[in-house]
N, C-alpha and C positions, 0 to 999 in steps of 0.2 A: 601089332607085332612089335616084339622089345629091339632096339637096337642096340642090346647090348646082353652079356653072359654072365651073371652074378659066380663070382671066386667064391669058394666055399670051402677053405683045407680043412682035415679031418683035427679033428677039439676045438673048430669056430664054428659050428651049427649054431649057438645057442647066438650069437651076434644075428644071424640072420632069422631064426625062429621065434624068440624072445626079443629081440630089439629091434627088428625089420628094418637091420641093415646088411649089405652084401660086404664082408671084408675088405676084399675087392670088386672090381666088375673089367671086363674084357670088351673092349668096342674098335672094332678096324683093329690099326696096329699098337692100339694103347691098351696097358692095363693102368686103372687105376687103382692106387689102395687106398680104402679109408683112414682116416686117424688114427692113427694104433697110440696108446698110452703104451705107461713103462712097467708093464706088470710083471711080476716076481713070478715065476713058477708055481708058486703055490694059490696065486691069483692075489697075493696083495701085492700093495705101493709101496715101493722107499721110500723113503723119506727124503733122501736126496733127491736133487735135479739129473748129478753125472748119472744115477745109477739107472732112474726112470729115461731119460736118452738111451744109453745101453741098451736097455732091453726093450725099448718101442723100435731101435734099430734091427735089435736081432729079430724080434716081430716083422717085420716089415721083410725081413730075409726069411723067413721062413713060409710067405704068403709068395713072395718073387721064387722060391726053390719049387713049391707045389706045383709050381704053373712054370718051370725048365727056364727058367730067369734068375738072374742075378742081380750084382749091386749093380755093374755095367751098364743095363737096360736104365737105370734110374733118368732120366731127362729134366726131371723137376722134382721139387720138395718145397711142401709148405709147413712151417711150425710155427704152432702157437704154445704161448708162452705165460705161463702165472707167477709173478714175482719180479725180480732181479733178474729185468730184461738184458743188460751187459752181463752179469755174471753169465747167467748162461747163454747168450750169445759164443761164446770165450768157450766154453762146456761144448756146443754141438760142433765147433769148428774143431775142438782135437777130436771127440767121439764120429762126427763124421768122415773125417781121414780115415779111419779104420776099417771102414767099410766102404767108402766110395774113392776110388782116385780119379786120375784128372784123365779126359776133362773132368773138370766142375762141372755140374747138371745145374740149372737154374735154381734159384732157392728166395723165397720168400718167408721173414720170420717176424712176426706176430705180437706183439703183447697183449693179453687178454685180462679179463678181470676173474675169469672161471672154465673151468672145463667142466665137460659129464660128470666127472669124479669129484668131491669136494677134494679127493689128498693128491690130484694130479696135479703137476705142473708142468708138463710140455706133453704134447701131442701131432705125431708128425705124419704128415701126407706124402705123398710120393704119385709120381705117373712117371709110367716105365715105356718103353718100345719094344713091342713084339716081332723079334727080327723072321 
């Protein structure tokens, strides 16, 4: 028996059918979201880091709206990072303001050598509270 509800909002089927993972998943009073990268509407990458944050945030708000959650619920965030670990450092602190205010939710940030994608460069987690 799963102790947990795999998140599925409607145009992320293929992440869980094709990639056999859950967007998010739902357990007690946590949701967790997977990594969301920064993808364009039309499914590619910027090329920048500001714009790839942007849009792995708006991602990550549109997985917290499916499931009647907000940026508020946020209690954690983990990002990892390819590149010019301080520049974007500097990048997710103004793009995160915009989407989370205070408190601050815990946040752990990363530098890595690669993501899933070769053209990503940040990829951000989140666990939310299910009030």
């Amino acid at each position: 028996m799963s102790t947990f509800t795999p998140v599925i909002p409607q145009g992320m089927e293929t992440y869980y059918n094709d990639y056999q993972f859950a967007p998010a998943v739902r357990s007690g009073d946590l949701m967790i979201i997977s990594g969301q990268l920064g993808f364009n509407p039309d499914g590619s990458l910027p090329t920048e880091p500001a714009s790839q944050i942007h849009n792995a945030f708006q991602a990550i708000g549109y997985i917290l709206q499916s499931e009647g959650l907000d940026f508020d619920s946020v209690i954690a965030i983990d990002s990892f990072h390819v590149g010019d670990m301080h520049q974007q450092f500097q990048l997710m602190i103004g793009e995160k303001a915009t989407f989370i205010a205070e408190p601050h939710p815990a946040w752990t940030a990363v530098g890595v050598a690669s993501l899933a994608m070769p053209e990503a460069l940040v990829e951000i987690k989140v666990t939310a509270r299910i009030s």
